[in-house]
N, C-alpha and C positions, 0 to 999 in steps of 0.2 A: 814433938820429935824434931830433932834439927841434923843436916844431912849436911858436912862438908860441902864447900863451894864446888868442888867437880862432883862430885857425887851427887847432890843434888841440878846443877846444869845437865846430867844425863838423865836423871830422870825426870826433868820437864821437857828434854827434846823426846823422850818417848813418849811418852804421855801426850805429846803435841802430835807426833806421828799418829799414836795410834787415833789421836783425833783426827786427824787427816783421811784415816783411811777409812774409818766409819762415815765421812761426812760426807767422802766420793763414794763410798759403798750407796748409801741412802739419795745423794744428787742423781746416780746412773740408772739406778731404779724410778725413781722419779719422769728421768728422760727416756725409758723404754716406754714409760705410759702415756708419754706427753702426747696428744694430739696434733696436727698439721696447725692450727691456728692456734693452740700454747704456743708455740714455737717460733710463729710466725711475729709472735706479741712479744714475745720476750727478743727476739732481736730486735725488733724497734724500740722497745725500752734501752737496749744496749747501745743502739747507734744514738740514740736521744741523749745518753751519759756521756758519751766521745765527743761531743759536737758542745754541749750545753755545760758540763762540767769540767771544773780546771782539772781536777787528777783524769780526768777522761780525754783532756786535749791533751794532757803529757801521757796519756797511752798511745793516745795516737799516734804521738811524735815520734815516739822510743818505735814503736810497731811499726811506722814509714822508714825511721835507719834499718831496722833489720832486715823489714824486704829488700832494702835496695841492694842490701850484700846477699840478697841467696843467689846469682847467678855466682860469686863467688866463690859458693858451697853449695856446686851444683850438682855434684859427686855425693855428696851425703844427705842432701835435701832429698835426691830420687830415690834414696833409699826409703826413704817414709813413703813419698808418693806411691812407689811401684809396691810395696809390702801392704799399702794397704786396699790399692785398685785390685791385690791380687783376693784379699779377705772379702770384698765386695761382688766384686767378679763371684767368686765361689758360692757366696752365701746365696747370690741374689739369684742364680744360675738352679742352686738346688730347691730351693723355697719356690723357684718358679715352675719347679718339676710337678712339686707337691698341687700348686694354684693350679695348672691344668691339667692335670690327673683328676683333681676335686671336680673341675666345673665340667668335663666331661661327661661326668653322670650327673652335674645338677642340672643339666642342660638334657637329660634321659627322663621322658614322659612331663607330666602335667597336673594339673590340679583340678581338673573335669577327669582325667581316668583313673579309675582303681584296680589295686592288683589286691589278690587273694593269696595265700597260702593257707596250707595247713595249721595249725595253733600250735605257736613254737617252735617252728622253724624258722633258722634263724637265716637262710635264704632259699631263693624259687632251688637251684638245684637240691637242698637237703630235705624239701616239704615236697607230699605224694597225696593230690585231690583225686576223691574216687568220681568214677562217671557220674552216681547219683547226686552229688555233692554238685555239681558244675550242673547240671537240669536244674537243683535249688538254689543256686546262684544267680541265671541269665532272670530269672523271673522273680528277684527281688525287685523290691520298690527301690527307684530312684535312677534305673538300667534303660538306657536311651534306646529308643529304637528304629529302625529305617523305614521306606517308605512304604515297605511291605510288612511293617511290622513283627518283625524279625529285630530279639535283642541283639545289639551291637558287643560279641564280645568276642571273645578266643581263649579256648583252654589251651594251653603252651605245653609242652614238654622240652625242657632244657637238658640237654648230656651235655662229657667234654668228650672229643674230638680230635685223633692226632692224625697233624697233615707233618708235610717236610717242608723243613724253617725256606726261605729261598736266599737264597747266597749262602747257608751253610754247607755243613759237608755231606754227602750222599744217603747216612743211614739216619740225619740231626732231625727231632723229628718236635714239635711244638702241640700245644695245646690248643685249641680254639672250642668257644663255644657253640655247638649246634642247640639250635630252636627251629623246634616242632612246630606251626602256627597251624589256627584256624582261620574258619571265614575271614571273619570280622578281624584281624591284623591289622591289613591295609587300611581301613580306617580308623583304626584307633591311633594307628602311626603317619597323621596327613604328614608329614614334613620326611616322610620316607620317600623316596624318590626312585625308578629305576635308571640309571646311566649308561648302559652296554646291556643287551639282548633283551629279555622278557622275561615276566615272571614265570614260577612253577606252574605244571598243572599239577592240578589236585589228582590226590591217587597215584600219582608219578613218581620215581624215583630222581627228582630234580632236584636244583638248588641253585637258589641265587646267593653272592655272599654279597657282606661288605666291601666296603672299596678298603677300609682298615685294615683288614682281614688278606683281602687282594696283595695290599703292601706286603705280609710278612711273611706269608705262605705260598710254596711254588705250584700250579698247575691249577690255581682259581681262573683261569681265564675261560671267558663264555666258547662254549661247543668241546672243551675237557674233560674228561672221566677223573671222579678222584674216587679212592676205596675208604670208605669209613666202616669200620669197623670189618662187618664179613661181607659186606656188599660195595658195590660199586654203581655209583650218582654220577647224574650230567649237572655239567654246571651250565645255567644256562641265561645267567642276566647277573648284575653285578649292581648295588645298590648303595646311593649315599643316605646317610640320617644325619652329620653333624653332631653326634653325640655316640653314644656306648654300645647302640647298636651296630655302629659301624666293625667293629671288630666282631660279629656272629657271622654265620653262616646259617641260610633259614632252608628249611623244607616241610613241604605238608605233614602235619601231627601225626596225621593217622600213618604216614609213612613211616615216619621216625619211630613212632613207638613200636613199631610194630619190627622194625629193623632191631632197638634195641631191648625187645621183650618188654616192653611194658603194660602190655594188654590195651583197655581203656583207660587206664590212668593219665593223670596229667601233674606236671610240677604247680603251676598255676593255671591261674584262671585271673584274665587283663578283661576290665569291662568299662564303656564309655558309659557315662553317668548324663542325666538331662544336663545340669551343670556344674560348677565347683559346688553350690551350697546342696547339692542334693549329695553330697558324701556322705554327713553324717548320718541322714534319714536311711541312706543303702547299709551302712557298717551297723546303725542299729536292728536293722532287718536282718541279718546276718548272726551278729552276734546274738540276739535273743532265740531264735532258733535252734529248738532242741536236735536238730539233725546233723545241726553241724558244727565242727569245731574246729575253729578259723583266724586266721589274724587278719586284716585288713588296712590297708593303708594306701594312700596317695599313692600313685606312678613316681612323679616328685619328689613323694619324701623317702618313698623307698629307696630309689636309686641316690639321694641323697646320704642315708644312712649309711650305704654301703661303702660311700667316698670315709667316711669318717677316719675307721681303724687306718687306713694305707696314709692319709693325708698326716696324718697326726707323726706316723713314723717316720714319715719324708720329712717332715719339719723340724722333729729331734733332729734327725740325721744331721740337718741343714746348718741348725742350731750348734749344735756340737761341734760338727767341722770348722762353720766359722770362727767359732769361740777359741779352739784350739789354734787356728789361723791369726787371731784378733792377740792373742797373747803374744807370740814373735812378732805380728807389726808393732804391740807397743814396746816391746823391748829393745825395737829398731828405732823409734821413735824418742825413748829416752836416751839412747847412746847417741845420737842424732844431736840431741838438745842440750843433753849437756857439755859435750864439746862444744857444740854453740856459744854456751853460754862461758866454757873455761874461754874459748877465741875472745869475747866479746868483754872479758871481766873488769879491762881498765877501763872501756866505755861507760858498763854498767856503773863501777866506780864513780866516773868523774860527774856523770849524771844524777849520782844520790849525793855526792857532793855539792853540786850546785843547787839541791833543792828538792829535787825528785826522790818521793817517796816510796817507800816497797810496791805500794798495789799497784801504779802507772808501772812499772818491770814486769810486775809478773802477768798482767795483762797481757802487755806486749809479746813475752814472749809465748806464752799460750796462746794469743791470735795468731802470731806464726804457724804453732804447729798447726792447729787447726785448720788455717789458709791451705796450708802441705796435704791434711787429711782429705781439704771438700775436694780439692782437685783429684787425690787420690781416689774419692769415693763418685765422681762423676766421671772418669777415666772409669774404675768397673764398674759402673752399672750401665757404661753406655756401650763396655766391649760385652757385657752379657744380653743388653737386649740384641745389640745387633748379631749374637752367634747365636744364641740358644732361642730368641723369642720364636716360637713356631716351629722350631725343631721336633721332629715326630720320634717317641720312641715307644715303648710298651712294656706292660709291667710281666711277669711269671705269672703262669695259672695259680689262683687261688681256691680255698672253696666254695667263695659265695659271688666271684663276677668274671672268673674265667680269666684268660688272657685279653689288656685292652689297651689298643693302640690311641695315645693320646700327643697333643702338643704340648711344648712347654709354652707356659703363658707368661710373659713378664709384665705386670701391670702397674699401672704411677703409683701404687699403695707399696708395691715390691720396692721398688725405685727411691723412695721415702726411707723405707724399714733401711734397704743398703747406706744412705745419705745418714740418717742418723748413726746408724755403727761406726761408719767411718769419723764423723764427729767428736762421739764418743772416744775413739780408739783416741783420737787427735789431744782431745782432752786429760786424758790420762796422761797418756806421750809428754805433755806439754807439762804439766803440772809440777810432778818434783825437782825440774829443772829449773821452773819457775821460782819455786820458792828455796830453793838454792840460791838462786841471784838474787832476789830481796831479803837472803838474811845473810850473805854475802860478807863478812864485815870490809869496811871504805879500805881502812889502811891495808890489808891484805889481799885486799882485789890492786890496788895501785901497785902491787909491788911484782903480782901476777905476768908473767908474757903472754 
């Protein structure tokens, strides 16, 4: 089949595009999976091509003229920079919501204690242990005991709990978790602390909370009456954990249940084990026992699990936002470049002229953008750790972990993830302006203003 001279010149520049754009489709995929040391390798193969290679010294060359004009076009240069600090900022800012939200509860319990549930419940609030059930728990094999021989555990009763938000409005009224605890609590929780007044007595209508807890909600402070549900509790000590139990509020079991009708029942049952390897010996004791019907799992991996669902959707979120953010920086980034490259076309010209072949151009001016991009992308991730790293905020009550006041975390892996988007973004930006100027033709770029 044979196609007319224009006829067929447009459909080899399609055909070339659409190969263009499968070939950046499959490189940017490529570069979401790349490793810290892929990357770190392939730019030193790159700087090795510049330095050692002649079309790599005439990229260079072309690439040192263009820096030296961008204070020139320093108007249109910041438009790349600031659109894509802003993509960076954002993404790095919400992913870091997600990162300490996550480590909150992975940082909640241990791998020597186990928690119990019901079988099939899919957390302590929606599972109900009977009394008899907690007697055939403490005296499983594998259940650590003190000096008086006495198993080390604690049947839990978890509610939720509305106090008044503090700094909202008079009637704004918030969710918190209340836990019921046994004996055995404070030592299943060594890294629990008190801070301000004293623990409950037992039997007593007290409560000590979180300091997380303290943050959100008005009238936690020690020697206060607050009313939960149809009674009214002293608060009488205020405690840090560094993790998810920071946002509860705790009171004696046998109070609480008994506040919110639960008889003897208990949501869980937390038990310290001689060590980590004696879990499975305790879950099998458990589970073969025809009395009871249980699910079992690490403190650990429990509260682990639970980070999972919210983490996952903070990430789309994070994801999504950027991505829609990442698309207007590079469309800033192309009208950016290829003015660039209209300013720069008799240069480009006179330099394929004397020698200089497409790929030293299109290097060039894709190191530009990219140069534009890293600055861009270490400008936001250094305005997001310095705002957001440690910023405290908290999530809405759910059904399985309550309301829980956490940090946001920005960590060097975030910082990365940000650094490569902006790359990326740079990349793209750079690209079709790129190869615009190395197919440029001579005489028509000379004739260009």
């Amino acid at each position: 089949m044979h196609w007319p001279a224009a006829e067929g010149s447009t459909v080899m520049k399609f055909l070339f595009n659409v190969g263009v754009v499968l070939a950046l489709g499959v490189a940017l995929w490529i570069w979401g999976k790349a490793p810290w040391y892929a990357v770190i390798a392939l730019a030193v193969l790159f700087v090795a091509w510049l330095i050692f290679s002649r079309r790599g010294q005439q990229a260079a060359s072309v690439t040192g003229v263009g820096i030296s004009t961008l204070r020139q076009r320093l108007g249109s240069s910041s438009v790349v920079i600031v659109g894509i600090a802003g993509v960076v900022g954002v993404l790095v800012a919400l992913l870091a919501m997600g990162e300490g939200y996550s480590e909150t509860l992975r940082k909640t319990g241990s791998d020597d204690t186990a928690m119990v549930l019901r079988g099939g419940s899919a957390s302590e609030v929606s599972s109900v242990m009977s009394r008899d059930s907690i007697v055939v728990i403490n005296q499983a094999a594998g259940v650590a005991r003190d000096s008086q021989g006495k198993p080390i555990t604690s049947g839990e009763i978890v509610v939720a709990a509305n106090l008044p938000v503090k700094g909202g409005a008079p009637d704004e009224e918030g969710s918190v978790q209340l836990r019921g605890v046994g004996d055995g609590a404070w030592a299943l929780r060594p890294n629990l602390k008190i801070i301000a007044g004293r623990k409950f007595q037992p039997g007593m209508r007290e409560l000590v909370v979180g300091q997380g807890a303290q943050r959100q909600f008005a009238g936690l402070e020690p020697g206060r009456e607050v009313k939960l549900g149809t009674q009214t509790w002293n608060v009488v000590g205020v405690f840090a954990s560094g993790d998810a139990l920071d946002s509860e509020i705790w009171g004696d079991g046998d109070v609480v249940a008994e506040a919110y009708r639960r008889g003897s029942s208990r949501t869980s049952v937390v038990v310290k084990l001689t060590d980590a390897k004696a879990f499975d010996t305790f879950k099998a004791a458990l589970v073969g026992d025809p009395r009871l019907q249980v699910d079992v799992d690490t403190t650990l991996n429990y509260f682990s699990k639970q980070s999972e669902g919210m983490s996952k959707v903070m990430r789309i979120m994070g994801m999504t936002v950027g991505t829609i953010m990442a698309i207007g920086a590079i469309f800033g980034a192309l009208n950016t470049m290829f003015a660039a490259v209209a300013a720069r076309a008799r240069e480009i010209a006179t330099l394929r002229a004397i020698g200089f072949r497409g790929m030293p151009v299109v290097v060039a001016v894709m190191l530009e953008t990219m140069l534009l991009a890293l600055i861009g992308g270490l400008i936001g991730g250094g305005l997001a750790w310095l705002i957001f790293n440690g910023w405290t905020a908290s999530t809405l009550a759910t059904g399985t972990t309550g309301q829980l006041a956490f940090t946001f975390k920005v960590t060097p892996g975030l910082m990365w993830e940000g650094l490569k988007s902006a790359l990326a973004i740079g990349f793209v930006g750079g690209l079709f302006p790129a190869l615009r100027a190395a197919r440029l033709p001579v005489t028509t770029a000379l004739r260009e203003l």
